[in-house]
Every structure is written in C-alpha cells, then in structure tokens.
C-alpha positions as CSV (number, residue, x, y, z in Angstrom):
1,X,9.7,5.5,2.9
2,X,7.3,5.9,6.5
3,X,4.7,8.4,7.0
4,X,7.3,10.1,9.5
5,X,9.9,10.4,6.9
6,X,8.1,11.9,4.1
7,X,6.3,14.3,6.2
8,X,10.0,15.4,7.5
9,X,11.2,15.8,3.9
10,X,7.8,17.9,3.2
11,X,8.1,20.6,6.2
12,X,12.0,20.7,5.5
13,X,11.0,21.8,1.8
14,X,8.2,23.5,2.8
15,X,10.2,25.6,5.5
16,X,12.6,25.8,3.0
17,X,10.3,27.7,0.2
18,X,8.9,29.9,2.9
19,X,12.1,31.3,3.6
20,X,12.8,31.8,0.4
21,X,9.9,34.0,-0.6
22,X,11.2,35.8,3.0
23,X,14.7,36.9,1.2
24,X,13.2,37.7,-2.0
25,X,10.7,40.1,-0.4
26,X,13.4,41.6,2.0
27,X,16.4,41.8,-0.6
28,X,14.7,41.5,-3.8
29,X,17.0,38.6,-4.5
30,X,17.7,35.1,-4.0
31,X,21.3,33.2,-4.1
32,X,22.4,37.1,-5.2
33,X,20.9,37.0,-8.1
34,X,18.5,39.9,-8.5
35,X,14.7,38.5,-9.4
36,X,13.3,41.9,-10.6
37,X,14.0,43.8,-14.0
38,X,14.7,47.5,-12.0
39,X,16.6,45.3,-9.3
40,X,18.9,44.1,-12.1
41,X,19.4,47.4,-13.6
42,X,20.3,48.8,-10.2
43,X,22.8,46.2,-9.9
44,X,24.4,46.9,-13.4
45,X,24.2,50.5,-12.7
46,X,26.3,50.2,-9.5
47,X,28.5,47.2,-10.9
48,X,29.3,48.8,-14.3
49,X,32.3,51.3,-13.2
50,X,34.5,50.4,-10.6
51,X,37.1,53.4,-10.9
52,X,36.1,57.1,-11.7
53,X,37.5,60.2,-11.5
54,X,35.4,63.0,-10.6
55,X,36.1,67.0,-12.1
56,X,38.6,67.7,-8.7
57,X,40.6,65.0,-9.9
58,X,39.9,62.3,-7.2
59,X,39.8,59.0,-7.8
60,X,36.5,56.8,-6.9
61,X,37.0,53.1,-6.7
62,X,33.5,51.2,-6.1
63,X,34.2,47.8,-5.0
64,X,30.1,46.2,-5.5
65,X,31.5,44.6,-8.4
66,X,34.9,44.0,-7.0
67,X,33.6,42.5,-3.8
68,X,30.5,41.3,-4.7
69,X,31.3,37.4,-3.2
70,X,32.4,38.7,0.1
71,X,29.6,38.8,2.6
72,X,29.2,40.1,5.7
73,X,26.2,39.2,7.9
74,X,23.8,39.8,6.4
75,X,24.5,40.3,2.2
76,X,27.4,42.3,0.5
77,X,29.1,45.5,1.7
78,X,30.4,47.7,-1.0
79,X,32.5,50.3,-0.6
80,X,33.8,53.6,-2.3
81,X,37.4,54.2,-1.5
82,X,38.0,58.3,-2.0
83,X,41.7,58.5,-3.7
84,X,43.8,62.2,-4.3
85,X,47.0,62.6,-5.1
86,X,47.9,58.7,-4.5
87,X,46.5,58.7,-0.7
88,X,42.8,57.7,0.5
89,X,41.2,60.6,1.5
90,X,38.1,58.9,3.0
91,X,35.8,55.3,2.6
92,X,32.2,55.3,2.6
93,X,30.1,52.4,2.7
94,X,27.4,51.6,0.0
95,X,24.1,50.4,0.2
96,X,23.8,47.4,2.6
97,X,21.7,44.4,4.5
98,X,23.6,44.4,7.8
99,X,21.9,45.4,11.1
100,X,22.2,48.8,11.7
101,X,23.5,49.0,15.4
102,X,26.0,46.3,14.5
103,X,27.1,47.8,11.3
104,X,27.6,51.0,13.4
105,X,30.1,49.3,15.5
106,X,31.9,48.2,12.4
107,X,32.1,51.2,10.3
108,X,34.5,52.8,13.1
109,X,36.9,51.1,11.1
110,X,36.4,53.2,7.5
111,X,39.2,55.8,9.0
112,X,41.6,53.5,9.9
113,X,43.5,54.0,6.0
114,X,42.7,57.8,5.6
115,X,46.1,59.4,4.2
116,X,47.7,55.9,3.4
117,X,49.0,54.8,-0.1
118,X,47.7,52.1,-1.3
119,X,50.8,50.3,-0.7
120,X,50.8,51.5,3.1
121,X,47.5,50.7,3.4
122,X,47.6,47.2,2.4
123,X,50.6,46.6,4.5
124,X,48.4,47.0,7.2
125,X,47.3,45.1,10.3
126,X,43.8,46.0,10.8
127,X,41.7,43.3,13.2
128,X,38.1,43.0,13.2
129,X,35.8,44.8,15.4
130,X,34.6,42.7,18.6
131,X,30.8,42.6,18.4
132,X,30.6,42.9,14.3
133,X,33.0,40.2,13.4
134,X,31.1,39.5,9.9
135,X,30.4,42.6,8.9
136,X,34.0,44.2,9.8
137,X,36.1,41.2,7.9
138,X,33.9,42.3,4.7
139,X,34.7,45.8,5.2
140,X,38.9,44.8,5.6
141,X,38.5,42.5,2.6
142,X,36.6,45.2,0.5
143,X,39.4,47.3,1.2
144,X,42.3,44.7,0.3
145,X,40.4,44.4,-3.0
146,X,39.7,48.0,-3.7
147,X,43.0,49.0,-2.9
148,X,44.9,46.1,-4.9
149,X,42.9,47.5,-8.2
150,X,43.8,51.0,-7.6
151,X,47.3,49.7,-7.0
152,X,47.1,47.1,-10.2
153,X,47.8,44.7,-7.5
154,X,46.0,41.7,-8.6
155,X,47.2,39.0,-6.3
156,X,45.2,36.2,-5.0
157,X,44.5,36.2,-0.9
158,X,45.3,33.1,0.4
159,X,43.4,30.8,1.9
160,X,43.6,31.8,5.3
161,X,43.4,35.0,4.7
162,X,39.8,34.1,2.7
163,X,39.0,32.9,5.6
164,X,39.7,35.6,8.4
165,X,41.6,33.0,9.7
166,X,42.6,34.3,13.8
167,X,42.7,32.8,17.1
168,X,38.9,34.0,17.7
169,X,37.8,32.1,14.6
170,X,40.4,29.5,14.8
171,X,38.7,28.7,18.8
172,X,35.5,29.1,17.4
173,X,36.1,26.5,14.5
174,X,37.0,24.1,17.1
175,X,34.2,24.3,19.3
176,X,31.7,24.0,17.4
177,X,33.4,20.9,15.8
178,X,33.6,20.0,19.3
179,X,30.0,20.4,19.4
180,X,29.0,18.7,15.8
181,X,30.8,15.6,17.0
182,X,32.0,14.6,20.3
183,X,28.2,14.4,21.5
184,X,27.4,12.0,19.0
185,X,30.0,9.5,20.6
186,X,30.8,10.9,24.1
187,X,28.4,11.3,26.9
188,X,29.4,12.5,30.0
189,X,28.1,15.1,32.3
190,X,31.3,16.7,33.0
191,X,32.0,16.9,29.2
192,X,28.6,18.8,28.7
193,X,29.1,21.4,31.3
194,X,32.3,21.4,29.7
195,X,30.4,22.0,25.9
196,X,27.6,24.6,27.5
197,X,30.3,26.8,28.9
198,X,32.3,27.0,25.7
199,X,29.5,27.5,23.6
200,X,28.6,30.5,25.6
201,X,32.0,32.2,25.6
202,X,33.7,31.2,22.4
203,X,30.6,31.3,20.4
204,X,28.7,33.6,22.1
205,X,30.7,36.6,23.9
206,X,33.6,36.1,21.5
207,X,32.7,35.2,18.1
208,X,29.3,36.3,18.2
209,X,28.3,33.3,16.2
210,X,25.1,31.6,16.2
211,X,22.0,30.7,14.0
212,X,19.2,33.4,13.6
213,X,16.6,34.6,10.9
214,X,18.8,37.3,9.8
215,X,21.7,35.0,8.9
216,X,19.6,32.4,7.3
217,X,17.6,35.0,4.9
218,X,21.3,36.8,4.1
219,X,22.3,33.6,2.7
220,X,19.3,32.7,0.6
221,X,19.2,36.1,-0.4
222,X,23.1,36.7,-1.2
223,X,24.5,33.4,-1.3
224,X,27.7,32.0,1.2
225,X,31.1,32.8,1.2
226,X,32.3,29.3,2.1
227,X,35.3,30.7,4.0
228,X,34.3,33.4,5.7
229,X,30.8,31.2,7.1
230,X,32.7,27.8,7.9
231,X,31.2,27.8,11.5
232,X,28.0,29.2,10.9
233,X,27.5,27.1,7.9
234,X,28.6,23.9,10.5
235,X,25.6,25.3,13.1
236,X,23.4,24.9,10.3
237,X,24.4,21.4,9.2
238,X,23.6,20.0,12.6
239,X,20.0,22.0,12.4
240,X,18.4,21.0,9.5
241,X,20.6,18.2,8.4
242,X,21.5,16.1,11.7
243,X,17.7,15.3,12.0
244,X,17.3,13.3,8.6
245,X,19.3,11.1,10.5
246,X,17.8,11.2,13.6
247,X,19.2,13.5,15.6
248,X,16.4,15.8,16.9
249,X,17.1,19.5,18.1
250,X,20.7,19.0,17.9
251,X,21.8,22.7,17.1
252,X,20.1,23.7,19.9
253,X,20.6,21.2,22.4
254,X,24.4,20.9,21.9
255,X,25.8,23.8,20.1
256,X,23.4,27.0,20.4
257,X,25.0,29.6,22.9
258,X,21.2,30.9,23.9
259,X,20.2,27.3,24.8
260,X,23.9,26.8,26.4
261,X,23.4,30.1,28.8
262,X,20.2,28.8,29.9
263,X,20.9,25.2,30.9
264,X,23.9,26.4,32.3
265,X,21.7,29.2,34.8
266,X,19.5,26.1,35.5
267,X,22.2,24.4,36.9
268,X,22.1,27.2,39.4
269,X,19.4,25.4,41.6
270,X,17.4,22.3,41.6
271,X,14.4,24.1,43.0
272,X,12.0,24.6,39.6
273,X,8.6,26.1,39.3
274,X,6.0,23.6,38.6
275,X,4.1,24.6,35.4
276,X,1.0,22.7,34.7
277,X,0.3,21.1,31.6
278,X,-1.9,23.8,30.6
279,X,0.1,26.4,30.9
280,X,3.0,24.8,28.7
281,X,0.7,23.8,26.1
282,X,-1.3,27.3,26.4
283,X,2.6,29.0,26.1
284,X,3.7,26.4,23.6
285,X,0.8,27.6,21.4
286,X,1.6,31.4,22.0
287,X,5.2,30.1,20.5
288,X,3.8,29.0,17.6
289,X,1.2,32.1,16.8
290,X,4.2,34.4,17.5
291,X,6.2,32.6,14.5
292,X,3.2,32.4,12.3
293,X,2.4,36.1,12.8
294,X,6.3,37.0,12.1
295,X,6.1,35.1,9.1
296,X,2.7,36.8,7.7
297,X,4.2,40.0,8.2
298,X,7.3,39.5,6.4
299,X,5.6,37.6,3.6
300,X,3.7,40.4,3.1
301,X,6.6,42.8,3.1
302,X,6.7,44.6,6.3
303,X,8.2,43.8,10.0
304,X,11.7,42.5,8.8
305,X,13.5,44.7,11.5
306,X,12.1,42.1,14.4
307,X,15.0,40.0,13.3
308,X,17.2,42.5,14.9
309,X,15.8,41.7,18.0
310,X,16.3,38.0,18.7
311,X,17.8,37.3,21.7
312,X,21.0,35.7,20.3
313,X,22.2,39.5,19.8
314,X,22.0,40.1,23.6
315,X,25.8,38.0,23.2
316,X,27.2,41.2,21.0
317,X,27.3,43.2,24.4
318,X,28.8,46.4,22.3
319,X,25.6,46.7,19.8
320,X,23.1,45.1,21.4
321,X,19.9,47.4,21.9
322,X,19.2,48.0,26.1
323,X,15.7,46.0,24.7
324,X,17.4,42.9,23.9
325,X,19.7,42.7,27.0
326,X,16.6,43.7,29.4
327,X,15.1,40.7,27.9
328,X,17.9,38.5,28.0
329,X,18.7,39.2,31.8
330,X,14.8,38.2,32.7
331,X,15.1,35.2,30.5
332,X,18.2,34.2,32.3
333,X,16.7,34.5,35.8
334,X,13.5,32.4,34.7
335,X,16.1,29.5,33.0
336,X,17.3,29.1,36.7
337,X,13.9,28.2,37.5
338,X,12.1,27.1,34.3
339,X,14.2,25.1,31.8
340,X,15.3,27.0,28.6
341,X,12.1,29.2,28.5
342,X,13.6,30.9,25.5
343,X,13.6,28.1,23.8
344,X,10.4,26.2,24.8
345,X,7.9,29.4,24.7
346,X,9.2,32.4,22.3
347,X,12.2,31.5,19.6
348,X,11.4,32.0,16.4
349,X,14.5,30.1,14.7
350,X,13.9,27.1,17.2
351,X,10.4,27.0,15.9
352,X,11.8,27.0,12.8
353,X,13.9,24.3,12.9
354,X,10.9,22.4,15.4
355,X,8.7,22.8,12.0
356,X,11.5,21.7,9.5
357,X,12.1,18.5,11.6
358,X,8.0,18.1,11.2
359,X,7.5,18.9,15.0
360,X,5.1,21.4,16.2
C-alpha cells in the first residue's frame, strides 16, 4: 500500500470518527441507539406505551416506538394521533431533529386527517410538502402506522410505498444515477450542460436533495431508512467512496446542485476576475479555519444550528431563511465571474469531503 493510499484511508477514518463524536454530542446517540443511561430511559419512557386513554375518554396513540425506523431529515418524527369517538380529533408532533423552518413547512400537513376514521384516513391521498420532502413523507408514514394500530390494521407497506415512490423521487432517482455513472464513461460538453442543469432543477428546486452536515450527522446519529434515502445515500457513495478509486471531488463536480448552479452562472461570460495566487491561498486558508472552528464548536457542544444555514438550503425557496438566499444570490453573481467560489473558499461539507480524500 503507498504513502497516498494509507494517508486516504487515515483522513477517511479520521473524518469518519470526528463526525461521529458530532452526532453523539448533538443527539446523544449514534446509529439510534441512545449512548447515555438518562437518554435510554427517555427513550423507554416515550417507547413503552403506544395507545392510552386519557380520563375524557380519548384515545392517544404515540407512534416513537411505532415509527421509530422511519426518518425524516434529520432523525425520527414521532407523532401523537388524538382519537374520540372513532375520529382523529388532532396530530401533534413529538420531540424531533429536523430544522425548524423546514419542519414548519411540513407540519401544515398534521390537519389534513382531523375528523377522519381511521379507515378514511388511510384511504387517503396525501402528497408531500414541496420544500420538506423528508420530513413530510415521515410525518404521512407515521400516520399510516399510527392509524393501522388503532385500526388493528397490521398490513405491510409495499415497497414502493417504503419508498415514497413518485414522479419527483422517481426523476430524482434517475438523475442522480445519471450523475453516478454516465460521466465515468461519457464526456461531452453538451452532455455536461445537460447534467449541471438537471442537477439544479431535479435535485435542487424539486427534490431538495443534496449532501450537507445536517444529513450526514442525522444518519450517524439515527441510522438510514434505505428506502426513503436511496438518492441521498447514492450522493454520498460518489463522495467518500468514488475517491478510493480514484475519482476525486466527484459529488461535487458532477452531481452537487450548489456546484451545478455555479458552473452553470459561469457559463454566463468568459470575462473572469484574475485572483492572484495569494489571495486564493490566503481565501483557501480562511476555508479551512472556518471548518476547523465549526467543528471545535460543535465538539464542544454548542453552534449545531450553523448547519441550518448552508447554502444548499437556499434550493428549498419555501423555508429557506432571507439570510441564506441573500447569500446565495451574491454567490451566484461572483460564480459568473469567479469559478464555484462557494465551493473553493467557504463550504464546509466540501471541506469535508477535501479532508476525507486527504486533500487540504
């Protein structure tokens, strides 16, 4: 084995071990398994009883234990279904790791079964929210399975329904396919644009779908749900496995809406800033002290909520803070004269993914 080799395998692991320690000090938690003795208890406390009936005679069905292997963005997302006199009087949702603006946008669905029966309500057609894709398909499913024990339904979901399965994630599937494996083979300019301007609509404005520290900590801290995180568990293939085999910066270079958008607004003109050497390797550096310092902070258990704030959000136009799409509009107008300066001088995950691949 060469030097270069080894010292891949060793930032990969060592990446690898940092982010863990990140989940378990956010979530308390890794692979959704609770690391702490009061963490545990909580769990069993919440877990233990998934139907009660309180004094007024409703019915309270608690689906953390129920649900607990259906994840939205970031973790679980329990819910308590309110029943009286066989209908749903109202649905709350429990304790949770999802971003609050985006969760906000989802939770407009917790009304959409108040006064059904059971049986009405899971003859339903209720689609996902646009902008919190994840985090309303856990919601929907929580429901299905809440509402199948309180109707001593206990059929399986199919496959496709594990999965979400709808034209958005169905076009999204195949893009980024498209991306994981045409460019290996197929190089053509034509194709690229092609590739760049899927990646930003499909993936981007549609799906909301892309890689970012939020996603990567829920997992390690909650574990996947295969078919629900097909494509974003593709996105991370090409990131940090694609490169063991030499294919450096693929995620980002061929699949990663950010990047896409800002190749895409340098195609705009040919005219570019010149940037000295100094000033790359002086903004290059301020990259690299930016990840460091996120990382301290979390480490030491504050600062998670900067994760909100990546710029891949700025693509979930309906919850995205007026922060993140003020920056994303000034980092679009500098890609049309300074190539992917997102990428090159500020992302965190891309500097994660530089360090895992034992680049700096």
């Amino acid at each position: 084995m060469n030097a270069k080799r080894l010292q891949h395998i060793l930032m990969f692991v060592t990446c690898l071990v940092v982010l863990l320690a990140v989940a378990a000090r956010r979530d308390g938690k890794l692979l959704g398994h609770a690391l702490s003795s009061d963490n545990r208890q909580q769990a069993k406390a919440t877990t233990a009883t998934p139907l009660q009936q309180l004094q007024d005679g409703t019915y309270v069905i608690n689906t953390t234990l129920l649900g607990k292997d259906i994840l939205g963005y970031g973790g679980p997302v329990p819910l308590e279904i309110y029943m009286k006199e066989g209908k749903i009087q109202k649905v709350n949702a429990l304790r949770n790791s999802e971003s609050e603006d985006f969760f906000a946008e989802a939770s407009s669905l917790l009304t959409r079964w108040n006064g059904k029966t059971p049986k009405e309500a899971l003859t339903m057609k209720v689609d996902g929210v646009s902008g919190a894709t994840y985090s309303s398909r856990a919601i929907i499913a929580n429901m299905r399975l809440g509402l199948q024990y309180a109707d001593k339904n206990t059929s399986q979901p199919s496959v496709w329904e594990k999965m979400g399965l709808s034209w958005k994630y169905a076009a999204g599937l195949i893009v980024v396919l498209m991306g994981a494996i045409l460019p290996l083979f197929f190089r053509n300019k034509r194709y690229r644009t092609l590739q760049l301007i899927l990646n930003v609509i499909v993936l981007g404005f549609w799906s909301g779908t892309f890689i970012s520290y939020s996603l990567i900590t829920g997992y390690l801290a909650n574990g996947v749900n295969l078919w629900t995180s097909l494509i974003p568990l593709i996105m991370l293939i090409t990131a940090f496995i694609y490169p063991f085999f030499g294919k450096k910066n693929y995620y980002c270079n061929n699949i990663c809406p950010c990047g896409s958008m800002q190749d895409l607004a340098g195609k705009l003109t040919h005219r570019k800033w010149k940037m000295s050497q100094q000033t790359v390797k002086r903004l290059t550096l301020f990259r690299q002290l930016l990840w460091a310092c996120l990382m301290a902070m979390m480490l030491v258990g504050v600062g998670f909520s900067w994760m909100d704030y990546e710029l891949f959000s700025a693509f979930i136009l309906q919850s995205a803070s007026w922060m993140v799409l003020a920056l994303a509009v000034v980092f679009f107008v500098l890609a049309i004269f300074v190539p992917r300066p997102y990428c090159r001088f500020v992302c965190p995950t891309g500097t994660l993914f530089k360090l895992a691949e034992g680049k700096k």
